[in-house]
C-alpha positions as CSV (number, residue, x, y, z in Angstrom):
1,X,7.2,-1.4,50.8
2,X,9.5,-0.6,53.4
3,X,12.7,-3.0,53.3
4,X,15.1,-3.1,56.7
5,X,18.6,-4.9,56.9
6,X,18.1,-7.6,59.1
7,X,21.7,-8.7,58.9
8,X,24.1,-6.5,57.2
9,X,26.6,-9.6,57.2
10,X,28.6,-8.6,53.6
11,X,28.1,-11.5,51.8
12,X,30.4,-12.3,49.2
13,X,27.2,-14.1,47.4
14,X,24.0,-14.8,49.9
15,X,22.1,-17.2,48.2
16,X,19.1,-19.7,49.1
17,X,16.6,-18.1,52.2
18,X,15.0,-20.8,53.4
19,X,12.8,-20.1,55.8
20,X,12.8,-23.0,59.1
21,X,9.4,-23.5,60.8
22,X,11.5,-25.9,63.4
23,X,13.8,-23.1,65.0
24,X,11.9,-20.1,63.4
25,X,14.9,-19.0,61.2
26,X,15.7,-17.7,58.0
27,X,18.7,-19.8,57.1
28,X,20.7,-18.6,53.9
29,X,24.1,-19.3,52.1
30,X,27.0,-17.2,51.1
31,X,28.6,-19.6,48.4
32,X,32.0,-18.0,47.7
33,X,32.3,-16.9,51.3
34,X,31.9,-21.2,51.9
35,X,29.2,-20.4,54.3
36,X,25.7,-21.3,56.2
37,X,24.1,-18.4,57.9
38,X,20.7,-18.4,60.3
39,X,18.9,-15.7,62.0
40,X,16.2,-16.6,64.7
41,X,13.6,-14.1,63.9
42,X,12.4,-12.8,67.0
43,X,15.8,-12.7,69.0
44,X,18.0,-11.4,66.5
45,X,20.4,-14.2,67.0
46,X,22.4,-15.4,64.7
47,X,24.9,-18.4,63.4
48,X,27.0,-19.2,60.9
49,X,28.7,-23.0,60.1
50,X,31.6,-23.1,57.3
51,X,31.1,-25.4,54.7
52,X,33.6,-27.6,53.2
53,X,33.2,-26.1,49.2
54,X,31.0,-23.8,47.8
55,X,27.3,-23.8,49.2
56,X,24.2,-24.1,46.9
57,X,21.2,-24.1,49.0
58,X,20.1,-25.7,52.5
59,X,16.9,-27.2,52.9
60,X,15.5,-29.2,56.6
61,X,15.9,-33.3,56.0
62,X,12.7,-35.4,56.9
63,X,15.0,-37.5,59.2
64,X,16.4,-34.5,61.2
65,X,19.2,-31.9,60.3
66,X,19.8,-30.2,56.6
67,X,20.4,-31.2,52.9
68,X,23.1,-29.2,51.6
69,X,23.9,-28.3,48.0
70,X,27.7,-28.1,48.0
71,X,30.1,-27.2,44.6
72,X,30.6,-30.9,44.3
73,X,27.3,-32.8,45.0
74,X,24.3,-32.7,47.6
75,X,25.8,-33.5,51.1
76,X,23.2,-34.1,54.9
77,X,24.9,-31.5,56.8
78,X,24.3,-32.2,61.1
79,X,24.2,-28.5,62.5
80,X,24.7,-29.3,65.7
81,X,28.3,-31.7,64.9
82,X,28.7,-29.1,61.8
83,X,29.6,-32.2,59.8
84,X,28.7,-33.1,56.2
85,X,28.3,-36.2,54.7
86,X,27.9,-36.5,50.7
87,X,25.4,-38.2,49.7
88,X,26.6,-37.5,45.9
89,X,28.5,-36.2,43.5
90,X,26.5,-34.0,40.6
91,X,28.3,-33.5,37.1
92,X,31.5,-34.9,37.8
93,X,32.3,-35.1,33.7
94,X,31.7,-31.1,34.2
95,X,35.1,-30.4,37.1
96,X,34.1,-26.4,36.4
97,X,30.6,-27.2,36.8
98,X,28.8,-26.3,40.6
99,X,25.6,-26.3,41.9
100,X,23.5,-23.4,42.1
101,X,19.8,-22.7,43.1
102,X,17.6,-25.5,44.8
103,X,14.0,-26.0,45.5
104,X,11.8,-28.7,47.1
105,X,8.2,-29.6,46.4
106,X,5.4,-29.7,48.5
107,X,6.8,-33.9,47.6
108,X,9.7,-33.4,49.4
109,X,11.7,-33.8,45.8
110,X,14.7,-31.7,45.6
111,X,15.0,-29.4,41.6
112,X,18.1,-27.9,41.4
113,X,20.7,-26.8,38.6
114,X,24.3,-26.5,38.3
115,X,26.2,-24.1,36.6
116,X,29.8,-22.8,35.1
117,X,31.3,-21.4,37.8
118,X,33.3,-19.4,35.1
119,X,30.2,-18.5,33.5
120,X,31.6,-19.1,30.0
121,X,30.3,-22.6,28.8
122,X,27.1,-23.8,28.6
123,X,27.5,-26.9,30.4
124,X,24.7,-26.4,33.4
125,X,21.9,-28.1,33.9
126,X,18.4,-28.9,35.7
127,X,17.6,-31.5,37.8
128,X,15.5,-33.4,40.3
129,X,16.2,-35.2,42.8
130,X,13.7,-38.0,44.5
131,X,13.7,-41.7,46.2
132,X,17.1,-41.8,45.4
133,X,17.1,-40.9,42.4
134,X,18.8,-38.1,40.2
135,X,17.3,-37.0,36.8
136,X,18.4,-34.9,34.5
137,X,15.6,-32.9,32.8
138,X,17.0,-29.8,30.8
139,X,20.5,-28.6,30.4
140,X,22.0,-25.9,27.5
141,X,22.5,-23.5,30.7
142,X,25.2,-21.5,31.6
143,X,23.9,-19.7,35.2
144,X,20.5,-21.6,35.4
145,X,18.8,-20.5,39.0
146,X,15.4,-19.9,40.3
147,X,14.0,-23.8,40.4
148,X,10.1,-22.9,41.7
149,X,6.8,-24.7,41.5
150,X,3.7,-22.9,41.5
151,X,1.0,-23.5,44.7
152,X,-0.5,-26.4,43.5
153,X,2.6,-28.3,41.9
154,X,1.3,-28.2,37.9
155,X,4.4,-25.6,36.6
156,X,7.7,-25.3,37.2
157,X,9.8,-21.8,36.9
158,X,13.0,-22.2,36.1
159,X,15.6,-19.0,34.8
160,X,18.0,-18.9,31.9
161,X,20.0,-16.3,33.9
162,X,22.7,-14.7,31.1
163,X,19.4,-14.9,28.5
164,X,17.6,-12.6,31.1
165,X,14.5,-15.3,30.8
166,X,12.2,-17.2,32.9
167,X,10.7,-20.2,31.2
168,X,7.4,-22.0,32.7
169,X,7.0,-26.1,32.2
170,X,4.3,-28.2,33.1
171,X,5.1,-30.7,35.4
172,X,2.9,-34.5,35.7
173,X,2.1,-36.6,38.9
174,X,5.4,-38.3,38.9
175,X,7.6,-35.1,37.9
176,X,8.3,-35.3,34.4
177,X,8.0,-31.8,32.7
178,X,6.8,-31.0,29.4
179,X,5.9,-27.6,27.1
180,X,8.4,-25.4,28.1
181,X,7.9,-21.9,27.3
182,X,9.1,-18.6,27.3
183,X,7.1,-16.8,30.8
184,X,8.7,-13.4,31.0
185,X,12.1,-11.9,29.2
186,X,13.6,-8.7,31.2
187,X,14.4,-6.3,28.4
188,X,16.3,-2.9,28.4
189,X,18.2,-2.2,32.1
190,X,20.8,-4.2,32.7
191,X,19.1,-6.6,35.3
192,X,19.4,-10.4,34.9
193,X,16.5,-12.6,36.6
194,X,17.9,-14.8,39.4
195,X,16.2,-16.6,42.3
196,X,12.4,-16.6,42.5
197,X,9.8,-17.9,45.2
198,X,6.2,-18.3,45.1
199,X,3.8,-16.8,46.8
200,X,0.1,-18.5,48.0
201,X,-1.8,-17.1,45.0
202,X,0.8,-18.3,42.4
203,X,2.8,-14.8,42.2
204,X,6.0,-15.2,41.1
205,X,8.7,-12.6,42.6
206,X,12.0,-13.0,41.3
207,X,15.6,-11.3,42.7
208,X,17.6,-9.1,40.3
209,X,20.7,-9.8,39.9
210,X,22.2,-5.8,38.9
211,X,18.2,-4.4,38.9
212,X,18.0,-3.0,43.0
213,X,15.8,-5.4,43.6
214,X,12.9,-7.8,43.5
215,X,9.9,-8.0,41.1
216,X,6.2,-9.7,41.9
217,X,4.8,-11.5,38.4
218,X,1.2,-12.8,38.6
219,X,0.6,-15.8,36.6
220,X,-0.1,-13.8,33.5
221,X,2.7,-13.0,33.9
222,X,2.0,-9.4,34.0
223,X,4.0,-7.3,36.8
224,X,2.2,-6.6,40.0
225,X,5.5,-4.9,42.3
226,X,8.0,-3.9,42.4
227,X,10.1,-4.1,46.3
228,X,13.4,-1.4,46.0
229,X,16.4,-2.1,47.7
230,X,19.6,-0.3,48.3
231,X,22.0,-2.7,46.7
232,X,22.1,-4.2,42.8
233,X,22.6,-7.4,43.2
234,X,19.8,-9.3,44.5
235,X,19.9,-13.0,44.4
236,X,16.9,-14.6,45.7
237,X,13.9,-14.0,47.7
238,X,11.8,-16.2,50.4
239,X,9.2,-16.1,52.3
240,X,9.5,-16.5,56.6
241,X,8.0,-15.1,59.7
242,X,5.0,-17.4,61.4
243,X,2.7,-16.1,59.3
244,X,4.4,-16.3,55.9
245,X,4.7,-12.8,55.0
246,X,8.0,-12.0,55.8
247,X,9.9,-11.2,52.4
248,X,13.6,-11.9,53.0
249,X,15.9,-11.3,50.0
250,X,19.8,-12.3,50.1
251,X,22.3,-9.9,48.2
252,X,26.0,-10.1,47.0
253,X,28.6,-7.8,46.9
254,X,31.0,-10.2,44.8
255,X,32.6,-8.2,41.8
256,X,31.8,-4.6,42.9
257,X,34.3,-1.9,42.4
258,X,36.0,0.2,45.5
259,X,33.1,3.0,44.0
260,X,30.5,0.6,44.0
261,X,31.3,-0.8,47.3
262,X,31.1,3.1,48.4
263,X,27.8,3.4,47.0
264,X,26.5,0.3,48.5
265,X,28.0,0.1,52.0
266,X,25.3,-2.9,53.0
267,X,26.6,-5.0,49.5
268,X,25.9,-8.3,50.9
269,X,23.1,-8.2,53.4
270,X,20.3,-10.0,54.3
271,X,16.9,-7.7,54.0
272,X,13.3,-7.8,54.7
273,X,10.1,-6.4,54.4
274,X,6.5,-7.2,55.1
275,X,4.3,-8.2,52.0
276,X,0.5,-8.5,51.9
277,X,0.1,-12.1,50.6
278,X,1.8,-14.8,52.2
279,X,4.3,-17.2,50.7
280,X,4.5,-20.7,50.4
281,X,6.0,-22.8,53.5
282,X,9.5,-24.3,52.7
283,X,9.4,-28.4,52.5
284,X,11.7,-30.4,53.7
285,X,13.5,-33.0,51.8
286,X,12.4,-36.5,51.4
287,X,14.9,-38.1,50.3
């Protein structure tokens, strides 16, 4: 697969693609940088808001502009005023704690973990977001990431990031999860799983975080690909483009040595390449 830099922005830590069907863009975060990014796909045109804290993920709202995962809470953020508004406060008992990697169903509910932002204590954990509503349905985590449901909404992939695991849960009509277990464990080269999206058959491709790159898991769970890229730490992947097939993946170049740095001139970008299945659209929130 042959992977281009499509923005070679230096992110401190690009996180959360999400590709925007209503102004064709691959909007993206750089959390430590305090930043929201877009690209317009076909005019190379490109924008960037500041964020008030931290930022987590950015997903379209059902009743216009973008929900926002900021270190504090989930905020609706108005692109065009860049204002944000909280709409609450997540794991105030935890002040260390932030959020991290988000995800909405094809249900418009928001999944979504939070983290140490020290990445010491196990004090993170998952949870869902709908009608108002915030449950929390795992915790035990100390970087949890990679919230994703497969194509037709029966299992949830979530990542234990510092155990190097993915686990799999079933998930009911009304959200609730049940049987957690153990999907695939990355053994042996230093790489820890990070973000992951699905793709339209159910194949589950999931970021490295210090691995160069991105691998493609079917359902099995057995590994199909493997997409290269010329920096280590990869965060997430998404898919974009009008027909879906698009792979954009987000990088960091927080924590790299001068030698690394040297190695790695485009730490940070934004990269793509063309895939042969097609991903899953990105919902929008619901509320």
């Amino acid at each position: 697969m042959e992977v281009e830099c499509a923005w070679p922005i230096a992110a401190l830590l690009g996180e959360g693609p999400m590709w925007s069907v209503a102004d064709q863009s691959l909007w993206f975060v750089d959390i430590k940088g305090q930043k929201l990014h877009a690209l317009h796909e076909a005019s190379g045109a490109r924008r960037t808001i500041a964020t008030p804290e931290y930022a987590a993920f950015v997903f379209r709202d059902v009743r216009g502009g973008l929900l926002c995962g900021l270190r504090s809470g989930l905020f609706r953020c108005d692109p065009e005023r860049e204002k944000f508004e909280l709409i609450m406060k997540v794991d105030a008992e935890h002040p260390a704690n932030r959020l991290n990697d988000g995800h909405v169903d094809r249900l418009g509910r928001l999944w979504f973990g939070t983290m140490d932002d020290r990445e010491q204590g196990a004090t993170g954990s998952l949870y869902r977001y709908a009608d108002g509503r915030l449950e929390r349905l795992d915790g035990g985590y100390v970087i949890p990431n990679g919230p994703a449901l497969s194509p037709d909404g029966t299992i949830l992939y979530h990542v234990d990031t510092l155990q190097r695991c993915i686990h799999a849960f079933d998930v009911d009509t009304c959200g609730a999860l049940s049987g957690k277990r153990l999907f695939v464990t990355l053994d042996g080269d230093g790489a820890h799983p990070d973000g992951t999206a699905v793709d339209s058959v159910g194949n589950l491709w999931v970021a490295l975080f210090g691995g160069w790159g991105v691998r493609c898991y079917s359902p099995g769970a057995e590994l199909l690909h493997t997409v290269e890229l010329p920096v280590a730490q990869c965060t997430k992947a998404a898919f974009g483009g009008p027909d879906l097939r698009t792979l954009y993946v987000t990088t960091a170049s927080v924590g790299l040595t001068d030698e690394e740095r040297r190695r790695q001139p485009l730490a940070g970008a934004l990269f793509r390449t063309r895939v042969a299945i097609p991903g899953m659209p990105s919902n929008a929130f619901a509320g």
